[in-house]
N, C-alpha and C positions, 0 to 999 in steps of 0.2 A: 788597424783602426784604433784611435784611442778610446781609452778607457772613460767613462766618465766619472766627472769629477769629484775626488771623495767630500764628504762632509767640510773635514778639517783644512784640504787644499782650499774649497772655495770660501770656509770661514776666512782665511789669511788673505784672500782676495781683497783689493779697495772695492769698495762699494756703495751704489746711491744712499745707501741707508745710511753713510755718514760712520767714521770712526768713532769706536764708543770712548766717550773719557773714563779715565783711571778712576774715576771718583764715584763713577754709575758704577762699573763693574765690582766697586768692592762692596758698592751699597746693595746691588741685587746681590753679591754672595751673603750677606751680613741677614738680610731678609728670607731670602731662600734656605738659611739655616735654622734661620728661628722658625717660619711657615713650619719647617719637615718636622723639629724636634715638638713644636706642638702638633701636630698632624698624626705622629704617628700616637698609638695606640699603649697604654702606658704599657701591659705587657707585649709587646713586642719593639724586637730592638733591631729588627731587618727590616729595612724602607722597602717599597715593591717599586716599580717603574710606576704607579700609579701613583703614591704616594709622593715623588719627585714631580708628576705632572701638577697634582693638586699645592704643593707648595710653592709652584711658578708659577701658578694661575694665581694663586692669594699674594704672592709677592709685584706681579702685574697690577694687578687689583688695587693692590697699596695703593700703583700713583694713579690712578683711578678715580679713587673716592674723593680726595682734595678738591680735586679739579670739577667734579660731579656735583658737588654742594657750593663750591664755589658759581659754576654755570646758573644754578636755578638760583640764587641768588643775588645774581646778575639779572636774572630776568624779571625777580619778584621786585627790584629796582625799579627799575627800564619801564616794568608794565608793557612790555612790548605785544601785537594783536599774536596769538599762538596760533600755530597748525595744527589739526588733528587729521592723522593719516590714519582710516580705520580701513582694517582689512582682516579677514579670516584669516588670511595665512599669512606670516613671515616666515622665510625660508632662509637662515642665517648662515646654515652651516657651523663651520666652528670659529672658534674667537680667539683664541689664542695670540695665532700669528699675528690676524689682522689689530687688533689692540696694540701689543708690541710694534706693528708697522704704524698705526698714526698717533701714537704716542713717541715715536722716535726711540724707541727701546730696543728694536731689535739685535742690534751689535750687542751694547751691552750686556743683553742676556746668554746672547750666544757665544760671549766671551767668558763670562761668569761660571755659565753652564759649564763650558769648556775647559774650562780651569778644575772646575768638582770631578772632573771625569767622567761626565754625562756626554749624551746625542740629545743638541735640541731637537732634530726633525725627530728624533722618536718619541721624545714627548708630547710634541705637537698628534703623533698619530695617534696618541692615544686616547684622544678629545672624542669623545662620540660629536657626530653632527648635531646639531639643531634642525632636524627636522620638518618643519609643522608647516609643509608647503607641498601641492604637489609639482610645482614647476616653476615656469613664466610667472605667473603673478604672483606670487609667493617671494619670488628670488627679486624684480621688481622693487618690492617692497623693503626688502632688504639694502638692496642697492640705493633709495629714496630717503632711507635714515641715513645711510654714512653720507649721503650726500649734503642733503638740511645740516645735520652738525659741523661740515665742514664749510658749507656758507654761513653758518654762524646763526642761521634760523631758530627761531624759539618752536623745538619741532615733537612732538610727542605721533608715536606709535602706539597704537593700540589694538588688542587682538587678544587671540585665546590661547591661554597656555595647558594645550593638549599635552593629556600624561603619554599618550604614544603617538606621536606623530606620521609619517609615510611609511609605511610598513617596509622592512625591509625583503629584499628580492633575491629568491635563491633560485638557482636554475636545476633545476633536475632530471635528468634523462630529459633534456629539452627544454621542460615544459617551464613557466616560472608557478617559484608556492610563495607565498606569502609570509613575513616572521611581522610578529607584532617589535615595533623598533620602541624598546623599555630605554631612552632615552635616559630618562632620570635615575637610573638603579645605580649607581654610583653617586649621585646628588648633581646640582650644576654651582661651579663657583661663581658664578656668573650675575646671578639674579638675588635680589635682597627681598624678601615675603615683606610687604608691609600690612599687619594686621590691622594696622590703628584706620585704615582706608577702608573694610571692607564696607560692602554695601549690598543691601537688598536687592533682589531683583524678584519681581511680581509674574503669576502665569494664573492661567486657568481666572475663577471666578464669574462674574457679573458686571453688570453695568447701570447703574441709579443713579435719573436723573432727579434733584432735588431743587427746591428755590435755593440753593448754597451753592449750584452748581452741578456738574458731574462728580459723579465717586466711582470708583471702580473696588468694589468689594467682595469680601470672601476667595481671596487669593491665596494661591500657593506662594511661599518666599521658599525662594534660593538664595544664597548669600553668595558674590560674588569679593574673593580676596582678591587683591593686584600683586604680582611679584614684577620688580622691579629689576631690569638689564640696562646698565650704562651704554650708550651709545658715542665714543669718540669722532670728535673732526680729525681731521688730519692735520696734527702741529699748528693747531690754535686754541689748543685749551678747553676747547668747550667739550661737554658731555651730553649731549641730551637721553632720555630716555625712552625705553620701550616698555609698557606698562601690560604685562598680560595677566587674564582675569583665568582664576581656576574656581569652579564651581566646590560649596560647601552648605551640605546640611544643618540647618539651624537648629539648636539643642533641642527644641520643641518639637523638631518635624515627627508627623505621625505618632506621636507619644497618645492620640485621643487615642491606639488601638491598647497603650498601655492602660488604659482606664477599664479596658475590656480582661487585664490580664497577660496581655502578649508583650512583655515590652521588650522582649529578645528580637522579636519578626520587627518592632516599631523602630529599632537601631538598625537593624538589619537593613530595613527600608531605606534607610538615609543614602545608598547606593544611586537610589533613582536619581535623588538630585545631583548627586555627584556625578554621574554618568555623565553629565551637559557636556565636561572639561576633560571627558576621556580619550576621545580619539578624534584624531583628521578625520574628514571624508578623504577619501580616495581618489575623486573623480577629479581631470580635468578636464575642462573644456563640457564637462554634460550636467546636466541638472536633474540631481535625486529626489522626489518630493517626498522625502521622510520629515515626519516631526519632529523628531532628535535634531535634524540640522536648522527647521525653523527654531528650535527652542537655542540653538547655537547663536545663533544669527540675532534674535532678538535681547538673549544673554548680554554678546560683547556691546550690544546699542545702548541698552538700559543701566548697566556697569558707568559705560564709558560716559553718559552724556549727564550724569549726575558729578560726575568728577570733573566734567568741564564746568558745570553749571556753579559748583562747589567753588572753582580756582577762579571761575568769571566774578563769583562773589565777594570774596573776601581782599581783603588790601594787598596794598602792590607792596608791605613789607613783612607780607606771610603772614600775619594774625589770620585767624582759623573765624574769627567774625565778621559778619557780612557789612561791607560796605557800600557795598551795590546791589541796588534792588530795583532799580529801570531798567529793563531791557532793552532798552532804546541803542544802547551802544551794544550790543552785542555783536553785529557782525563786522564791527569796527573792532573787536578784541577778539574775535573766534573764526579760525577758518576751519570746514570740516571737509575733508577730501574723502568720498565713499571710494574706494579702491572696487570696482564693480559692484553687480547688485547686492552681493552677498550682505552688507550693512544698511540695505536700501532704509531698512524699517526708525535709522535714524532722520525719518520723517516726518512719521507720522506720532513717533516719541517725543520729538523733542515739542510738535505742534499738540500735545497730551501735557506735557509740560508747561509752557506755556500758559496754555488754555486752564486746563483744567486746577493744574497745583498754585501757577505764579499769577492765574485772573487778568492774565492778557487778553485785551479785545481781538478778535478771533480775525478779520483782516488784518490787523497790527502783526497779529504773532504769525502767520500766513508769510507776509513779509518781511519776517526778521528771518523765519526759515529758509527762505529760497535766497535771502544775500549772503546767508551762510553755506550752506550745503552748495557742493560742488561736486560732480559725479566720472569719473572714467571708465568709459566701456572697454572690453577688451577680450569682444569675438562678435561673429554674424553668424556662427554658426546656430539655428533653431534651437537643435536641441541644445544648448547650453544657455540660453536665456529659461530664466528663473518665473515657475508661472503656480503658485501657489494656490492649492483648492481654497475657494469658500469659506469651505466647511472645517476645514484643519483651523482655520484664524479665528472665526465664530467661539471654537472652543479653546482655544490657548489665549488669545489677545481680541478678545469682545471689545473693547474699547478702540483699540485701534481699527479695524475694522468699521466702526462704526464712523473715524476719523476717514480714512481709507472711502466712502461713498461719498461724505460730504464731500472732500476735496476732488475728487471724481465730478458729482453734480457741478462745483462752480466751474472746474476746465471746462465741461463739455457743453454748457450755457454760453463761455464765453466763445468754442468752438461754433457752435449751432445759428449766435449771432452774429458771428463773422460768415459761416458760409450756409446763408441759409436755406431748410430743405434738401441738405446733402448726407444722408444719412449712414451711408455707408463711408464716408467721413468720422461719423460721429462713434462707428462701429470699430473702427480704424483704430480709430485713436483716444478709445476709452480705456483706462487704466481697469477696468470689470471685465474681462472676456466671457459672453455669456454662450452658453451652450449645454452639453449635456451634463460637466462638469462645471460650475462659476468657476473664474478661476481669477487671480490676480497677476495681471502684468508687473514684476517689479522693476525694470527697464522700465515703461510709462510713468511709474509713480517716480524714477527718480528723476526723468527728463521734466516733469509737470513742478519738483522740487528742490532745482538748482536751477543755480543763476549762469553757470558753464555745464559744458556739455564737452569731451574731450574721446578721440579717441588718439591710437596709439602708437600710427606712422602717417604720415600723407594719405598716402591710399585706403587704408583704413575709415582714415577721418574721412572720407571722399564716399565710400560705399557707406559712411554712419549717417553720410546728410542726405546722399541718393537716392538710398533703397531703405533700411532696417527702420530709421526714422526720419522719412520725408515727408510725410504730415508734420511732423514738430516741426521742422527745419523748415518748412515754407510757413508757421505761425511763425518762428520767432528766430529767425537765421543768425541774429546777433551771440545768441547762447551759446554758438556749436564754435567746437575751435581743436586745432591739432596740435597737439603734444609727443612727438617722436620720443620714441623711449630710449633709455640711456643705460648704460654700466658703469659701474664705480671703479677706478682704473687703477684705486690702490688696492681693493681685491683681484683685479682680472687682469694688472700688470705687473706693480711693483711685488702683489706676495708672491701670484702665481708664478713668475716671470723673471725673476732677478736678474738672471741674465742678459734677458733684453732691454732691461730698462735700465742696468747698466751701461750699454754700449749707446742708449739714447740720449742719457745721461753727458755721457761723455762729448758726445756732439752738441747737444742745443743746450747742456744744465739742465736743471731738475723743475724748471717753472712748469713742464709739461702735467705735473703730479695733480698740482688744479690748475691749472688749464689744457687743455687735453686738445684743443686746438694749435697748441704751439710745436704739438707736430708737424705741421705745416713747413716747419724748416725741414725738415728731412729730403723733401723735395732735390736741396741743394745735392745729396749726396747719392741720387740714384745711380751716378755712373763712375761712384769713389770706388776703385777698384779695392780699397783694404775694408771698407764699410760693408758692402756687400760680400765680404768674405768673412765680418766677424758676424753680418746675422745669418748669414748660412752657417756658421761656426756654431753660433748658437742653438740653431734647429737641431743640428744633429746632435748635441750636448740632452736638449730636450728627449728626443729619439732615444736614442743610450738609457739614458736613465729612464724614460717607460716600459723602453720593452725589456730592462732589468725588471723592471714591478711588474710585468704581465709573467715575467717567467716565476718569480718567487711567487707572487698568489693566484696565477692562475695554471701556470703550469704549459704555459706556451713558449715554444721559444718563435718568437719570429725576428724576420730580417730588416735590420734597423738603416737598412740601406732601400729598401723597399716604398715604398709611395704612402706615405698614411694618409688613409681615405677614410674619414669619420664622419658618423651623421649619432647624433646624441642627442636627443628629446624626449618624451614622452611619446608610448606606441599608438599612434592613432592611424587611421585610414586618411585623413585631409594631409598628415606629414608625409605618406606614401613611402614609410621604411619599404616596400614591396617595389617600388621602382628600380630604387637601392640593389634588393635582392633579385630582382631579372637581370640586372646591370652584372651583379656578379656569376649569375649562371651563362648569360651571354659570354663575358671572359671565359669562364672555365672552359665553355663548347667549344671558344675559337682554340683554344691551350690546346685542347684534347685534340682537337682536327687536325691540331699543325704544330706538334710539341717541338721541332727542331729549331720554328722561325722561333726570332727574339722580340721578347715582351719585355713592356716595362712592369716592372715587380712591383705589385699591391697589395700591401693588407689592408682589408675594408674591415671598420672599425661599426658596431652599430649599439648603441647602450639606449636602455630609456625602460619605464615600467608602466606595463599595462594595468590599468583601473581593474581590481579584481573581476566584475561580473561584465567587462567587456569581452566577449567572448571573442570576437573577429582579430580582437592586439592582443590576446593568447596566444592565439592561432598563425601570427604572424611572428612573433618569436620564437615559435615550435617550427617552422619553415623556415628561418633566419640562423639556427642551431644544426637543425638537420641538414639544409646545406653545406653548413661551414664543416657539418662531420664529412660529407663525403666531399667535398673540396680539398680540407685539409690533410683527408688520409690517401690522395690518390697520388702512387710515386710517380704518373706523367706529369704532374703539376709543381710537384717541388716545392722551389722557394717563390717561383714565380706569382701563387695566389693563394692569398690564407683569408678566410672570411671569419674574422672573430667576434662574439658576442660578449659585448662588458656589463656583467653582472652589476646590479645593484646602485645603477649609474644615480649619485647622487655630489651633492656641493665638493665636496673632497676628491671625489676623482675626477669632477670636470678640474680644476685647479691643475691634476696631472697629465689629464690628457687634453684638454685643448693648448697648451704652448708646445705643446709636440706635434700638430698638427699639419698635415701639408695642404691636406684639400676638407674645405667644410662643405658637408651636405647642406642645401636649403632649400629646398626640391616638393615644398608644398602646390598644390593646385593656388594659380594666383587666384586672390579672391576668396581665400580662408586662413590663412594665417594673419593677423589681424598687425602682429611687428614681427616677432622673433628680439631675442635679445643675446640668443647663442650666436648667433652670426656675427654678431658685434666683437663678443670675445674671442671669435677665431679671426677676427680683420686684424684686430689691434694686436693679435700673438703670433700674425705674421703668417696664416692660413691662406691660400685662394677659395674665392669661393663659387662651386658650382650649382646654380639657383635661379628659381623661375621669380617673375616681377612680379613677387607678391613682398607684400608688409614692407619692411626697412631692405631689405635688398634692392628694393628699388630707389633708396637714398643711398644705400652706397654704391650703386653705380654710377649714380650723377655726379659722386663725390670724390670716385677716382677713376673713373672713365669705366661706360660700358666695356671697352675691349680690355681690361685690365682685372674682370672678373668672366667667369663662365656660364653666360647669359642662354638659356635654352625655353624652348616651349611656347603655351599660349600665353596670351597676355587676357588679361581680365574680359576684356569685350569679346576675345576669339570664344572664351570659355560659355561667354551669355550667347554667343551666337550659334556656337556646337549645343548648349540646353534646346534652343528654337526648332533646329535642325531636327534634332535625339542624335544622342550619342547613342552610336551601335559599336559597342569591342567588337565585335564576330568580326569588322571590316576590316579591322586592325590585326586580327587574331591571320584572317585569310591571306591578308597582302602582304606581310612580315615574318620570313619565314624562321629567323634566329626568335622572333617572338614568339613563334610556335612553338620551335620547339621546346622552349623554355616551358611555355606552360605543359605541354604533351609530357614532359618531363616530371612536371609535378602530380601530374593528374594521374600517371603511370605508376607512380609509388617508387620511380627512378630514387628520388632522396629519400622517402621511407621505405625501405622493403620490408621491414616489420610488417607495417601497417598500411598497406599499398592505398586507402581510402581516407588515408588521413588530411590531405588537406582538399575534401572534395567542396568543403564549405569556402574555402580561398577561392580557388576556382571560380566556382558558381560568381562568387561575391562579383570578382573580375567579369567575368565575363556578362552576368545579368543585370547585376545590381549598383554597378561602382559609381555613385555619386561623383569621386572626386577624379574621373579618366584616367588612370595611368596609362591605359593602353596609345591615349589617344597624343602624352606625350612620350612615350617610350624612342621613338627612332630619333625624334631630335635629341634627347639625353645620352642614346647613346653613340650620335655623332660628337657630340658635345664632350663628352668622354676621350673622344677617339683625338682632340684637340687637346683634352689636357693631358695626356700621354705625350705627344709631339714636343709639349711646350718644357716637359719633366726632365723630358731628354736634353735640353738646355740649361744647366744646372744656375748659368749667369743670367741667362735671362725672365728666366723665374725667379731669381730671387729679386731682380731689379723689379718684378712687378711686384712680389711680398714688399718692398721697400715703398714702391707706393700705395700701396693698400692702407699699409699703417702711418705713411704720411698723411693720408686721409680720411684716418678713422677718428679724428679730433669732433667732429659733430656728435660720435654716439656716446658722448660721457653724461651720465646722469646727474654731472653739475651742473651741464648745459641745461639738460630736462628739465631740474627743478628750477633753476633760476627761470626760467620762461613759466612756469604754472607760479612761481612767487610773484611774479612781474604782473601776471596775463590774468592769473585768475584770485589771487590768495591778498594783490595788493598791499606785499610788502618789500622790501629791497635786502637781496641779500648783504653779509657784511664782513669783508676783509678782513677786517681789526681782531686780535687775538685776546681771550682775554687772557689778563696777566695769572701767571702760575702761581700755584696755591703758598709758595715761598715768599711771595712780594706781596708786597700792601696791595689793598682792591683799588685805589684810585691812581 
């Protein structure tokens, strides 16, 4: 079997990146020397690998900045209507590569490097991630900047620059512990602090109404600084930016305790405020009512919507003096994208604004806000909609609140005279949930607050107008609209993937890079007997080179001829990792029953991190571990089945393990995964996928034929119809007898002997309390399985369907996505045109 392929052969490879000229190469060496020799340290005269990373990263940077101050310059021009993409998390990962990839640098540097006697991929590993996401809508958002920059979009991100973002994940005798992920402890070259921006942000206080108006006084101030991260198109020039707010104490904070004497405790103090910009939440998918994350949430709103209001004002050739003072144009010049509730409160702020500082007539400014604001859902699950006490807002944001009932009062006057006398109507669909707690809806205030309403696959957008909000969608059916979610293909092809997008390259040219449709020719070559044998070539190249990385950092060796079976998410009970895991105890039983017949050899692959205080995706990790111990040490099993858990699964190691992928997990209960956006990146890196018709799975089977993926289970209505019914497991438990003894197995202490009681809380779950039925699809998953064994075993005819998988994964590109929300909802046209390089005159 060959070896795979060292650094330096595939450096010498042609490649879509394009040959680097003689003229970059000498200019990144010339740069790259001077970076190190100011870099390092005057007494020391030994570079560290660290210290070569950082001096590639500033020499990167270089051609960066030109092009950075050129773009917004371009725009302060143009005056073109801007995007504001606000979100709690951007989930970036690292930057290195992808910069060098849509700057067109990557040869050069790798030629550069190469010539010093360095390893660029070692430099690249030693980039910490960018963190500050815990998954899907984090990663999203990421994917939605390099996308806007590469349509040429006047596109700003905004969000919070947490000093420690997703904790990192260590597995220990099973269990996972937590590490705080110190991101920053080596600095980021990446991001420029601009002090000259910072800005107040207001908490706590009162509220006084005067004949002058409203005041909101006797406030606490946080001072909100922005550091600033270039964001690249791909080979047009542009840069847009991502503008994250870190929380800072104002030299005066609590200094009155200094008047008392204490002025050690009154510095000291200044922690509190800092705290805002210290750390992610954890959680995805559920909702924590701590006031830390409302003061987070209200932080990035109140930061963010003075810097629009700021850029809204002043001239289109950058003077810092306001030249606009009507707000009448404003949602002709501002679009505000709420990335879920999480920024809902840029509502009721900007209508505080307005109203109360700029003296807008109060319907006027009502409806400058709702032509701006534009909102995307992205779940149905309950508990992850955001429902804030009363009494928490009362004390932190009296003013908005008080914004918060009024605008409550005129929806539900207008509801009450459209259906009148229906009051449980008006209960429905009131943004005040009253009960033993008040509580605020912030889903309601943002539907009542935007002019679109979007959710996140067809199906999705389909249960968002049916069920979660069909009062709104029968007031105003024109607002709701679907936006299928997309991936950025020069992260999840050209970095991750070189290989395959060289041989795609080679067939259709490189127009596929933005347009990700124009795979579509591939079609042509499903039955090219050398096509089909260079992206099966490819696969296994991928294979090679991960389960070298699993053997160096985890200490497994497994067989790279074997089936990779991967499912990679985040650990929740709706994504049913536990399906996954019966699926692999079922194999093992039939192995053990009948070791002599032949099997097709699987390593089942399962990575993702449990929200610390969810206790039940602990618990299924610690069963997902203890399995794979006694699976992988039993000699009737072999090479035939190794179930391995991938630590710490975060942007960097999806990048390595999904283009190695044979079969993708997507195996949610239809009717709770809202898109997915990992299925995406295993279609287009040449994965099949085994998956119930929930979220985007259900467009890529229209897209490359149901029978060309691994369609299993209920479908959405079977699911509402088994709720009617009640799901009973015991029936499923009695009638399937490999499903018994799977669980008899677990409930036995068969995979703990330790601890024969350890997973009695799994169990129970399964069997009393499971919301999301695994029981109820377990036999057709694992018939479904028993089909893509059969299909494995035809090595030609599985690749001819990977061939069209990714001939028709052209719809999930997130250029597609945003050009439809630019068209659909933000009312502007994206734009081909590049600008010219910071070497050429601007006109």
């Amino acid at each position: 079997m060959a070896a795979p392929l060292s650094d330096g052969e595939r450096r010498k490879q042609i490649s879509v990146r394009g040959i680097a000229g003689l003229g970059d190469v000498a200019e990144v060496r010339k740069s790259f020397n001077r970076h190190l020799h100011f870099t390092l340290v005057k007494d020391r005269n030994v570079a560290t690998p660290r210290d070569y990373y950082f001096a590639l990263a500033h020499t990167v940077r270089d051609h960066l900045v030109g092009r950075w101050i050129r773009t917004q310059q371009h725009y302060y021009e143009r005056d073109p209507k801007r995007i504001y993409y606000l979100s709690l998390e951007f989930y970036m990962g690292r930057t290195l590569q992808n910069t060098m990839v849509n700057l067109g640098l990557q040869n050069a540097c790798d030629e550069a490097i190469y010539q010093l006697g360095l390893d660029l991929e070692e430099l690249e590993e030693i980039e910490e991630d960018a963190g500050l996401g815990n998954g899907g809508l984090g990663r999203l958002a990421a994917c939605f900047l390099d996308s806007m920059a590469t349509l040429g979009l006047a596109a700003y991100g905004y969000g919070i620059r947490y000093e420690f973002g997703i904790f990192n994940q260590k597995i220990v005798d099973g269990w996972q512990v937590e590490e705080a992920d110190d991101w920053l402890r080596y600095g980021n070259p990446w991001e420029k602090a601009r002090p000259e921006y910072m800005l107040p942000v207001h908490f706590y206080g009162r509220v006084e109404h005067t004949p002058d108006g409203v005041k909101w006084i006797d406030t606490q101030v946080v001072l909100a600084m922005p550091y600033d991260t270039p964001v690249p198109g791909y080979k047009n020039n542009t840069v847009n930016t991502m503008r994250l707010w870190s929380a800072k104490a104002p030299n005066d904070f609590n200094l009155q305790e200094f008047n008392m004497g204490d002025y050690i405790e009154a510095v000291l103090d200044r922690n509190l405020a800092e705290n805002i910009s210290r750390v992610l939440y954890p959680n995805d998918n559920f909702f924590e009512g701590k006031e830390l994350r409302l003061k987070q949430e209200y932080f990035v709103v109140a930061a963010t919507l003075q810097d629009i209001i700021r850029r809204f004002k002043s001239s289109k050739f950058g003077c810092r003096d306001p030249v606009r003072t009507c707000f009448e144009t404003f949602p002709d010049k501002v679009a505000i994208q709420l990335n879920d509730t999480h920024p809902a409160l840029s509502i009721p702020e900007l209508m505080r604004i307005l109203v109360d500082v700029e003296k807008v007539d109060w319907d006027k400014a009502w409806e400058i806000t709702k032509r701006t604001c534009a909102y995307t859902n992205h779940t149905v699950l309950p508990e992850a909609l955001e429902r804030w006490p009363v009494s928490m807002f009362e004390k932190l944001l009296p003013r908005h609140l008080e914004i918060i009932y009024a605008l409550n009062q005129m929806h539900l006057d207008r509801v009450a005279a459209l259906y009148p006398g229906d009051i449980d109507r008006l209960r429905r669909m009131s943004v005040i949930e009253e009960g033993d707690c008040k509580r605020i809806n912030m889903a309601h205030l943002c539907v009542i607050g935007s002019h679109a309403v979007n959710g996140v696959a067809r199906i999705h957008s389909d249960i968002v107008k049916n069920s979660v909000f069909k009062d709104f969608y029968e007031l105003e059916p024109e607002k709701f609209q679907n936006k299928t979610n997309g991936i950025t293909p020069r992260r999840w092809l050209l970095l991750c993937n070189p290989g395959l997008a060289d041989i795609i390259a080679e067939k259709i040219g490189e127009g596929f890079i933005t347009d990700l449709s124009q795979l579509k020719k591939l079609l042509e070559f499903i039955d090219n007997e050398t096509f089909i044998r260079d992206v099966a070539k490819v696969k296994q190249e991928n294979k090679l080179k991960f389960a070298a990385y699993l053997e160096e950092h985890y200490k497994v060796k497994i067989n790279p001829m074997s089936m990779f079976d991967v499912q990679v998410k985040r650990i929740h009970e709706y994504k049913r990792q536990l399906l996954n895991c019966l699926h692999a105890i079922t194999l093992y039983n039939r192995i053990r029953c009948n070791p002599s017949k032949s099997f097709v050899p699987r390593t089942i692959m399962i990575g993702g991190k449990a929200a610390p205080g969810y206790h039940m995706a602990k618990m299924i990790i610690k069963l997902i571990t203890s399995v794979g111990e006694v699976i992988n040490n039993d000699p009737y099993v072999g090479d035939k089945l190794k179930v391995i858990f991938l630590e710490n699964y975060r942007v960097s190691l999806a990048e390595k393990v999904i283009p190695a992928a044979d079969l993708s997990q997507q195996i949610s209960t239809a009717g709770t995964e809202a898109s997915g956006t990992g299925n995406m990146k295993f279609m287009v890196n040449g994965a099949l996928t085994i998956g119930t018709m929930d979220g985007a799975n259900v467009e890529m089977a229209e897209e490359a034929g149901e029978e060309n993926l691994f369609i299993f289970g209920m479908r959405v209505e079977d699911v509402e119809a088994l709720d009617r019914k009640g799901y009973n497991a015991r029936e499923y438990y009695e009638r399937l007898p490999e499903l018994r003894q799977a669980i008899d197995q677990i409930t036995s202490g068969f995979f703990s002997p330790r601890d024969p009681g350890c997973f009695k809380d799994v169990v129970n779950m399964l069997m009393y309390h499971d919301r999301f039925k695994v029981f109820a699809d377990y036999e057709a998953y694992i018939k479904c399985q028993g089909q893509v064994d059969q299909l494995f075993m035809d090595p030609r005819e599985w690749t001819r369907k990977v061939i069209r998988n990714i001939a028709c994964s052209g719809k999930f590109s997130s250029d597609r996505t945003i050009t439809e929300y630019a068209r659909e909802i933000w009312g502007v046209e994206p734009s081909a045109t590049a600008i010219p390089p910071p070497n050429l005159p601007r006109n």
